[in-house]
ZAPA-445699 format. One line per field, with one value per residue (C-alpha): x negated, y negated, z negated; residue number from 1; residue in three letters. Coordinates in steps of 0.25 Angstrom, whole numbers, plus 5000, padded with zeros to 4 digits. Layout:
X = [X  ...] .
Y = [Y  ...] .
Z = [Z  ...] .
pos = [NUM  ...] .
code = [ala  ...] .
This chain:
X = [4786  4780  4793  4802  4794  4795  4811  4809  4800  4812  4822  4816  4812  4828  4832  4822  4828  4841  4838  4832  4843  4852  4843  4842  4857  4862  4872  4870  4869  4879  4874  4871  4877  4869  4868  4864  4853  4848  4850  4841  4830  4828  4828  4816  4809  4809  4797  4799  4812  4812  4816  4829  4829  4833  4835  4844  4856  4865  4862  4866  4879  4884  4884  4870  4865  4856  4853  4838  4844  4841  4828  4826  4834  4830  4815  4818  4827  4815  4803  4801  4802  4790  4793  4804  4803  4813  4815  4819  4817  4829  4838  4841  4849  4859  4865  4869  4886  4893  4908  4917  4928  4921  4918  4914  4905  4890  4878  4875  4870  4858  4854  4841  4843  4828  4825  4830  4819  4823  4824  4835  4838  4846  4860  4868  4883  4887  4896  4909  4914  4926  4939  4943  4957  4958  4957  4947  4937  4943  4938  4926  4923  4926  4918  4906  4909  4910  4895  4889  4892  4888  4877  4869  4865  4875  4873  4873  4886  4891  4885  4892  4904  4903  4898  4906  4904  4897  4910  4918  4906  4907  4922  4923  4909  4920  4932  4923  4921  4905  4904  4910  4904  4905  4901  4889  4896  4908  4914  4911  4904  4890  4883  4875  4861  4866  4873  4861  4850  4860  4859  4845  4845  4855  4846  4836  4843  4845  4830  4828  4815  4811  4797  4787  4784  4768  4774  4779  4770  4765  4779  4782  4769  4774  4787  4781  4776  4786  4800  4801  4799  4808  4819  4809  4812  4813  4823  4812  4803  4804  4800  4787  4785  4794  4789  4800  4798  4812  4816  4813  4803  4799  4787  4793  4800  4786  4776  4781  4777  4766  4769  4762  4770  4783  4779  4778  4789  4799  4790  4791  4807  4809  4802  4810  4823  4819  4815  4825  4816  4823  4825  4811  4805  4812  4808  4793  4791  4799  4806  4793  4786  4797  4797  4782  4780  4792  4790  4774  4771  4781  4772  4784  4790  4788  4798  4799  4804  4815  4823  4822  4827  4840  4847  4847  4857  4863  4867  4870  4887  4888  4903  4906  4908  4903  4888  4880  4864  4861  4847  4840  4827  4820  4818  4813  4809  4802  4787  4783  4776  4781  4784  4798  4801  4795  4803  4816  4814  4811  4826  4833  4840  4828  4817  4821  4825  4832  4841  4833  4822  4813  4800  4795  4807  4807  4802  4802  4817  4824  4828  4830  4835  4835  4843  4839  4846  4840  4846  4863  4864  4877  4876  4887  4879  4867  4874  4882  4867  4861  4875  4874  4861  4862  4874  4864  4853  4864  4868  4854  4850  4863  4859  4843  4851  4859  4850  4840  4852  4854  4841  4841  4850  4864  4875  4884  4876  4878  4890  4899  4896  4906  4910  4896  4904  4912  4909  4903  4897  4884  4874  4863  4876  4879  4864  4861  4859  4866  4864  4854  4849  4848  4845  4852  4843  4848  4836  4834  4843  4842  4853  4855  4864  4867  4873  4879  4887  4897  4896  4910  4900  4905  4895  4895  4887  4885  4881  4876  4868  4856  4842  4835  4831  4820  4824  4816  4806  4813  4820  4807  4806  4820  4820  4805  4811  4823  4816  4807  4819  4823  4809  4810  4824  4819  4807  4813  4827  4830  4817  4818  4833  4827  4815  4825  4837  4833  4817  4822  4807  4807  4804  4790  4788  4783] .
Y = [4335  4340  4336  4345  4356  4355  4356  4368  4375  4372  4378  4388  4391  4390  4400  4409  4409  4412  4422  4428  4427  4432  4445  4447  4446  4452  4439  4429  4416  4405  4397  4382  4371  4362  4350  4360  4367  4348  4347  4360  4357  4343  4349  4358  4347  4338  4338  4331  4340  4346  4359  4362  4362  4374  4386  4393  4384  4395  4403  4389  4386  4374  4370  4371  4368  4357  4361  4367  4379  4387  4386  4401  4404  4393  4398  4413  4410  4403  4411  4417  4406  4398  4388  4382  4373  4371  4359  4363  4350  4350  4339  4328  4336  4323  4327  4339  4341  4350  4354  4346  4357  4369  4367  4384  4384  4392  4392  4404  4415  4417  4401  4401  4390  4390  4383  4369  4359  4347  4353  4348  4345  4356  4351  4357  4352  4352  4363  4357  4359  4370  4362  4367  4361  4350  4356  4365  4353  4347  4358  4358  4344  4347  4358  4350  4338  4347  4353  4340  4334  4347  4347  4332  4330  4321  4313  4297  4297  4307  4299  4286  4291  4297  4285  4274  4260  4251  4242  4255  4263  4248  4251  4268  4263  4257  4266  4278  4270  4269  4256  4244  4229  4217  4204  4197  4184  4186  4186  4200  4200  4205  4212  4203  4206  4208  4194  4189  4192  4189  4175  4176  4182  4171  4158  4165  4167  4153  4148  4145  4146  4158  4151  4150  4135  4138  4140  4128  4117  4129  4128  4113  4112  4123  4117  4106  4113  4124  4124  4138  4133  4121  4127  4125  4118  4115  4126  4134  4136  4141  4130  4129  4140  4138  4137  4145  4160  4164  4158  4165  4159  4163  4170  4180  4184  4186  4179  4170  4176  4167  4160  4167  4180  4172  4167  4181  4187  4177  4177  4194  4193  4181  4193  4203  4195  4188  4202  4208  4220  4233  4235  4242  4231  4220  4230  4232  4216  4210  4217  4225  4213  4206  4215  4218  4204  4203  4214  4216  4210  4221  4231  4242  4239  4244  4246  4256  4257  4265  4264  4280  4285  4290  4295  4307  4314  4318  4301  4299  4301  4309  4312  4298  4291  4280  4285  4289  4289  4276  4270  4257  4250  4247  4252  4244  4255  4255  4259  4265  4278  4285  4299  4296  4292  4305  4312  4307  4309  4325  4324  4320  4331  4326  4320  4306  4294  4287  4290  4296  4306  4298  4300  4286  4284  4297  4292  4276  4271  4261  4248  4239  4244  4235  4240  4232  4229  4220  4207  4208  4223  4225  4221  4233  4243  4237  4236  4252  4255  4248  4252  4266  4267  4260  4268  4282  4274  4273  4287  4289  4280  4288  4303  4296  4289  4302  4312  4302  4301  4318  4318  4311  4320  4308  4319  4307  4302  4314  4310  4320  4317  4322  4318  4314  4302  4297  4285  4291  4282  4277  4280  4271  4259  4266  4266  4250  4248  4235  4235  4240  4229  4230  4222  4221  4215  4211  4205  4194  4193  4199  4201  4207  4218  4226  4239  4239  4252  4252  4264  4268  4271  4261  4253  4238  4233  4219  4211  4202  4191  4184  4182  4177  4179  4180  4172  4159  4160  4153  4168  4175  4169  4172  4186  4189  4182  4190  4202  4198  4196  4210  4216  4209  4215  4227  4227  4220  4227  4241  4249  4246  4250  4264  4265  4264  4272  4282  4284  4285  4275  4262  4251  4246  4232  4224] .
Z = [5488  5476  5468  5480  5477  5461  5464  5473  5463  5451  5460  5463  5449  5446  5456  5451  5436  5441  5448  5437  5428  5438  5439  5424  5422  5433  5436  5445  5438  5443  5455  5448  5455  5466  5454  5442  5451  5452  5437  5434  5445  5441  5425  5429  5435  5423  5417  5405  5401  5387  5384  5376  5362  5359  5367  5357  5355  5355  5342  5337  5328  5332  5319  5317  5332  5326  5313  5311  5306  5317  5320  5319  5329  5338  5337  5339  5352  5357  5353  5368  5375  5373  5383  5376  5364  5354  5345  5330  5324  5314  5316  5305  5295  5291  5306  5303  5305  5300  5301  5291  5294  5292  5276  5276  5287  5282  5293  5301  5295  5302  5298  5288  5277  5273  5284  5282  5285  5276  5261  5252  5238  5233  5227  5219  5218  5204  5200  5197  5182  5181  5177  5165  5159  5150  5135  5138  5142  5130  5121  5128  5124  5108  5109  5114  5107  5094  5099  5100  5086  5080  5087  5084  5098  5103  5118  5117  5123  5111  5100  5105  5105  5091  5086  5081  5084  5072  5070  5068  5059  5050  5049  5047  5035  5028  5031  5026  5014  5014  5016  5016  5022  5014  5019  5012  5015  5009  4998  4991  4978  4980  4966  4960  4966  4981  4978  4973  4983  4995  4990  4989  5004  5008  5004  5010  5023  5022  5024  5010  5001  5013  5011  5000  4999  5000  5016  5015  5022  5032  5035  5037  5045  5056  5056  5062  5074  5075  5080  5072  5058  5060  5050  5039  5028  5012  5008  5017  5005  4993  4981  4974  4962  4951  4938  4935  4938  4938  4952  4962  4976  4988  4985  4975  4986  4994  5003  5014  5027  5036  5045  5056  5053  5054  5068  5071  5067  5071  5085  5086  5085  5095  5104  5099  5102  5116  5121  5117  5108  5104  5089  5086  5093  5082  5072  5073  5077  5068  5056  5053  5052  5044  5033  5034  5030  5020  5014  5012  4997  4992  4985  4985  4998  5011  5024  5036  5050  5048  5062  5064  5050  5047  5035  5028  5031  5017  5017  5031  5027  5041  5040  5040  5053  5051  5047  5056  5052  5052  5051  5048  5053  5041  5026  5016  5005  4991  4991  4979  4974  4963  4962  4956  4971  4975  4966  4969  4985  4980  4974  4989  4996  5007  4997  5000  4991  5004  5011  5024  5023  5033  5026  5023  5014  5008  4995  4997  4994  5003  4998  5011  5025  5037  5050  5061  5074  5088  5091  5095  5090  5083  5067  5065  5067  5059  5048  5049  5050  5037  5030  5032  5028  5015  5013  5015  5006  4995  4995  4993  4982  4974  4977  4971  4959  4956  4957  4947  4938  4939  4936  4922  4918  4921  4926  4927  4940  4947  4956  4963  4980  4986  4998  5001  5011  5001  4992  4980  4968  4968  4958  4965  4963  4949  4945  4949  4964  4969  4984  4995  5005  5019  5030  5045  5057  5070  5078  5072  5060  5047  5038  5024  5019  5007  5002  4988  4982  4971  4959  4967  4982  4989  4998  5003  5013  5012  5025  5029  5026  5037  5030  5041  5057  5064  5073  5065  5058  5046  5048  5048  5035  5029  5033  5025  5014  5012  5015  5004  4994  4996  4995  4983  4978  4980  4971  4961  4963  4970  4968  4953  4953  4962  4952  4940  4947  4953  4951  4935  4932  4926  4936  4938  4935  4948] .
pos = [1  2  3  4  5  6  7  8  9  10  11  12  13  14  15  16  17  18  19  20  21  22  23  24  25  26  27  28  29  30  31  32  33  34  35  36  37  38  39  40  41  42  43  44  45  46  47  48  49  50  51  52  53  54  55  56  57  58  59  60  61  62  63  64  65  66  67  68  69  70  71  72  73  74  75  76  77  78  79  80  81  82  83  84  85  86  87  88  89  90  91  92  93  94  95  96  97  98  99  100  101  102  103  104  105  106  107  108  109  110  111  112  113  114  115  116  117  118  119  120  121  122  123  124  125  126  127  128  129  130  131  132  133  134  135  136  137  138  139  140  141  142  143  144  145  146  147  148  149  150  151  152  153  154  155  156  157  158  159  160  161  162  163  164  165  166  167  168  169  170  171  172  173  174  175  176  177  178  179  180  181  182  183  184  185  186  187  188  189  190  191  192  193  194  195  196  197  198  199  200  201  202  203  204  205  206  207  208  209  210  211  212  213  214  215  216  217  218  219  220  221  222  223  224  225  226  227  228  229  230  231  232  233  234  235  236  237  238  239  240  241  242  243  244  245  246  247  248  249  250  251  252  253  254  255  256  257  258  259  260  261  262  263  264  265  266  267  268  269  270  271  272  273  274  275  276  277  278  279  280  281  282  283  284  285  286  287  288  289  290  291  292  293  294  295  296  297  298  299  300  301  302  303  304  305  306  307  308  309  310  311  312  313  314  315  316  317  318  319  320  321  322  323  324  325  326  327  328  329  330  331  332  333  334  335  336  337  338  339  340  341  342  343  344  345  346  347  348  349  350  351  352  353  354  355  356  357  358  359  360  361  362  363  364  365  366  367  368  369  370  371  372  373  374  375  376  377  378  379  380  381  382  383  384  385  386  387  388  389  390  391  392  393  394  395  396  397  398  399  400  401  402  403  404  405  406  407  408  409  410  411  412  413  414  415  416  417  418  419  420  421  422  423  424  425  426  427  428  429  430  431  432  433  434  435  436  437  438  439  440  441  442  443  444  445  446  447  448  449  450  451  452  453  454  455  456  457  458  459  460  461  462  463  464  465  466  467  468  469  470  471  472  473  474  475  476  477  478  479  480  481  482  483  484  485  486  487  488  489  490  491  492  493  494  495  496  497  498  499  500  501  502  503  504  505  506  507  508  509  510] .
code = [unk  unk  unk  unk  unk  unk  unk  unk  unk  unk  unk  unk  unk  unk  unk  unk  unk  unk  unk  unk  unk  unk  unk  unk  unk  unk  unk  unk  unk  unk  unk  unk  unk  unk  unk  unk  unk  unk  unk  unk  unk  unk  unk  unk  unk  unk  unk  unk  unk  unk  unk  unk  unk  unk  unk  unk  unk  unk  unk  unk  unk  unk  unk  unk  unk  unk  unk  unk  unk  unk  unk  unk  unk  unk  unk  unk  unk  unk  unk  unk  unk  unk  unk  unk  unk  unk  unk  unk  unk  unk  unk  unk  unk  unk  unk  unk  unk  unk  unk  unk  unk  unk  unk  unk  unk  unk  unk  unk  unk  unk  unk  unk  unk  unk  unk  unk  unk  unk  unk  unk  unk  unk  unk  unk  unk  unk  unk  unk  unk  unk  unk  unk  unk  unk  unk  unk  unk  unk  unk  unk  unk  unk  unk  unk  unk  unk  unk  unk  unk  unk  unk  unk  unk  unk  unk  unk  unk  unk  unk  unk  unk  unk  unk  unk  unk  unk  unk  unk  unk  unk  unk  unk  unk  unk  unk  unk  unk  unk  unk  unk  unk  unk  unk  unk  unk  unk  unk  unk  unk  unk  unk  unk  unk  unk  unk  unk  unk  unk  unk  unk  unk  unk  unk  unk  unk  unk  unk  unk  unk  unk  unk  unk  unk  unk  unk  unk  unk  unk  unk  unk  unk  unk  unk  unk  unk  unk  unk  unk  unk  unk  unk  unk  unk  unk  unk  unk  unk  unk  unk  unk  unk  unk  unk  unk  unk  unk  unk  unk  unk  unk  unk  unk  unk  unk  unk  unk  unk  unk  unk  unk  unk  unk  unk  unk  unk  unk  unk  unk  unk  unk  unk  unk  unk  unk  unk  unk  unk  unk  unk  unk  unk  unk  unk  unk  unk  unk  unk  unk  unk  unk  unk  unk  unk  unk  unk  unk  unk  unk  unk  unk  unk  unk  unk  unk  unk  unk  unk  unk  unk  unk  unk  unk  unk  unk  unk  unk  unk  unk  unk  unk  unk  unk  unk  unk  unk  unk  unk  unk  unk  unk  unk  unk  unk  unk  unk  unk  unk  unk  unk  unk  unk  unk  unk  unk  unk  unk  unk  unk  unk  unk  unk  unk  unk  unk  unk  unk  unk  unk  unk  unk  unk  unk  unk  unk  unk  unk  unk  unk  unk  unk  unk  unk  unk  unk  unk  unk  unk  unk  unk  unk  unk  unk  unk  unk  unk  unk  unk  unk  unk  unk  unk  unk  unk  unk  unk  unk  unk  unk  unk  unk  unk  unk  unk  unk  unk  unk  unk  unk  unk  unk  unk  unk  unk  unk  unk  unk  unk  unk  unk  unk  unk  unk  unk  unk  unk  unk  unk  unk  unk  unk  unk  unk  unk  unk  unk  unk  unk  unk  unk  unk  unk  unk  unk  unk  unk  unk  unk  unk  unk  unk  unk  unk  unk  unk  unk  unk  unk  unk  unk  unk  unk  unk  unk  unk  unk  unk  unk  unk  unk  unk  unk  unk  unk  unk  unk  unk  unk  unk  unk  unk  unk  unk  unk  unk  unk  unk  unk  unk  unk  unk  unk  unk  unk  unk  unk  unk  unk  unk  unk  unk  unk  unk  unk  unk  unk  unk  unk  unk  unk  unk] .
């Protein structure tokens, strides 16, 4: 019963509507059909039914029917109708569809873009480069290419390309004519004191007498329980003292190193090499304390890390291909203080008797350079970089010897430069010097080279010869030795050739 009369009450209320909105509009609203006026009847009876989502569908463009754009609009057509509500809940943004034919089509005008609910990168498109025709771009590129060398600050990329590879900068060395390679092994005549100490370097690098025979039972008894000393033998040591002074021994040369400091330096480069350490690494662990200990006793001797100091530009040859500012790893330099050094680093363009104005060397002249390179780097490029900068440190030694000579009043040592990057003669050559040593270090080896320069400015480099490896200690004890022989040459040598020379002062008598 109660339900028959709910139905009666929603016709009712039906027939009441329509009659209102035929008296407001003057028309009689068509009569709905027997099955539209069931369908509406059981619509109001159901009490679960939601109302519509929106009541404004149409101020909708189809395009946008669904997009929360519109909201305004939405809101404002229902403000006076409280019963109603509407559901705004934008829907996922990925759904969106738009027309793929109409490529031009812009949003109605009266759309709000400040309202959008999810907010967004902003992404630009990158504005495409104008096309310009082929030999413009192609001036473009000089031009630039022509700003980039004035300007030193070239990219990697630029620096690579400019750059020649070592095999080829060993090739243009010799085809500029400022240097040429000879093999130590072969068979070029050496002058007379290069020959000799390479002999002395070679039996040496052979394990001979690299050990004072005080060291000898030590030795023997750590053979015994180490596999690392099993190389030792007789030829090991040097013989007892000879009563006669004129043959030369091991200690002359300077103290064996302990055994301890052995141990630990062979142990310092097996570390280097199994873990597979940068350069700096092999420097500070093992090379450092290789020459530290070699080179010790030497009253006038001292050495530096040198990794970061390049040449002066007044001997770096920079219109030459082939020479690019090398630099070295080491410097073995004389130190001593006397004001004729002082006096003859005043006289450089850039108060330096070197051939680099880094300001340890200023006043303490080179006499051993040592390039160093980690195990498998290419032995090419080492030996471009130790020739170019014994080629610049014998420049410099014949501006020091020509401006001594100048000074004495000798008009005749003056020489003519030039072309400052032509051969030219060598009054450092003219005046005495034989040969400049070097050394090149690849991880564990160590070998010898040398620079000579004819009176006519042609330079040699001779290379190379192995004087030992770290990778023994028999090694260890080879390379202290040898450097020991150089310190050697050096006192005995070079610095009173530089003292005499250039310094214009009688040598000291050791």
């Amino acid at each position: 019963r109660h339900h028959h009369l709910d139905r009666q009450s929603a016709s009712s209320r039906c027939r009441t509507s329509a009659s209102n909105i035929t008296s407001d509009s003057g028309h009689e609203p068509p009569r709905p059909s027997s099955q539209t006026q069931t369908n509406v009847e059981l619509a109001a009876l159901a009490p679960t039914a939601l109302p519509p989502k929106s009541t404004c569908p149409e101020k909708r463009s189809p395009l946008y029917a669904t997009s929360p754009i519109g909201m305004d609009d939405c809101a404002s057509a229902s403000s006076d109708e409280h019963d109603v509500r509407v559901d705004v809940t934008p829907r996922d943004p990925k759904r969106l569809r738009t027309n793929p034919l109409n490529l031009t089509y812009e949003p109605p005008s009266d759309v709000n873009p400040d309202l959008d609910p999810t907010p967004r990168n902003n992404r630009h498109k990158p504005t495409p480069a104008p096309r310009t025709s082929r030999s413009h771009a192609s001036s473009l590129a000089s031009h630039t290419s022509d700003l980039s060398l004035g300007s030193g600050q070239d990219t990697p990329s630029k620096k690579r390309r400019r750059q020649s590879s070592p095999r080829k900068q060993t090739v243009l060395l010799t085809m500029e004519n400022a240097v040429e390679h000879v093999n130590l092994n072969g068979d070029a005549k050496l002058p007379d004191a290069l020959d000799e100490l390479v002999l002395r370097i070679e039996d040496l690098g052979k394990g001979n007498r690299i050990i004072s025979h005080a060291e000898k039972e030590t030795l023997y008894q750590q053979q015994k329980i180490s596999r690392r000393f099993r190389w030792v033998k007789g030829d090991s040591f040097d013989s007892p003292p000879p009563e006669d002074e004129a043959k030369e021994t091991r200690d002359e040369l300077g103290p064996t190193p302990a055994l301890e400091t052995v141990n630990r330096i062979w142990s310092d480069a097996e570390d280097c090499q199994n873990f597979q350490h940068f350069e700096i690494q092999w420097n500070c662990a093992v090379h450092f304390k290789i020459l530290e200990v070699a080179l010790a006793h030497f009253r006038r001797l001292g050495f530096c890390i040198c990794t970061g100091v390049q040449i002066h530009s007044d001997y770096t040859r920079g219109s030459k291909a082939s020479h690019h500012n090398k630099k070295v790893d080491f410097c073995v330099f004389v130190n001593e203080q006397c004001p004729e050094l002082t006096r003859a680093a005043l006289t450089s363009p850039f108060q330096s008797v070197n051939q680099t104005e880094y300001p340890a060397l200023l006043q303490r002249p080179i006499a051993l350079s040592i390039e160093t390179k980690v195990t498998g780097q290419d032995w090419t490029e080492a030996v471009n970089q130790i020739s170019v900068w014994l080629l610049a440190q014998w420049d410099a030694l014949d501006d020091l010897v020509s401006r001594s000579q100048a000074q004495d009043g000798d008009a005749s040592s003056n020489v003519d430069a030039g072309d400052a990057d032509a051969p030219k003669p060598s009054a450092a050559a003219a005046a005495g010097l034989v040969f400049l040593p070097g050394l090149v270090v690849l991880g564990h080896d160590w070998y010898f080279v040398a620079m000579t320069r004819s009176p006519d400015g042609m330079s040699r480099l001779y290379n190379r010869v192995l004087i030992g490896s770290t990778q023994s200690t028999e090694g260890v004890y080879q390379v202290i030795a040898v450097l020991q022989l150089l310190g050697r040459n050096i006192e005995n040598h070079y610095w009173p050739w530089f003292e005499r020379t250039i310094l214009n002062k009688e040598p000291q008598v050791k």
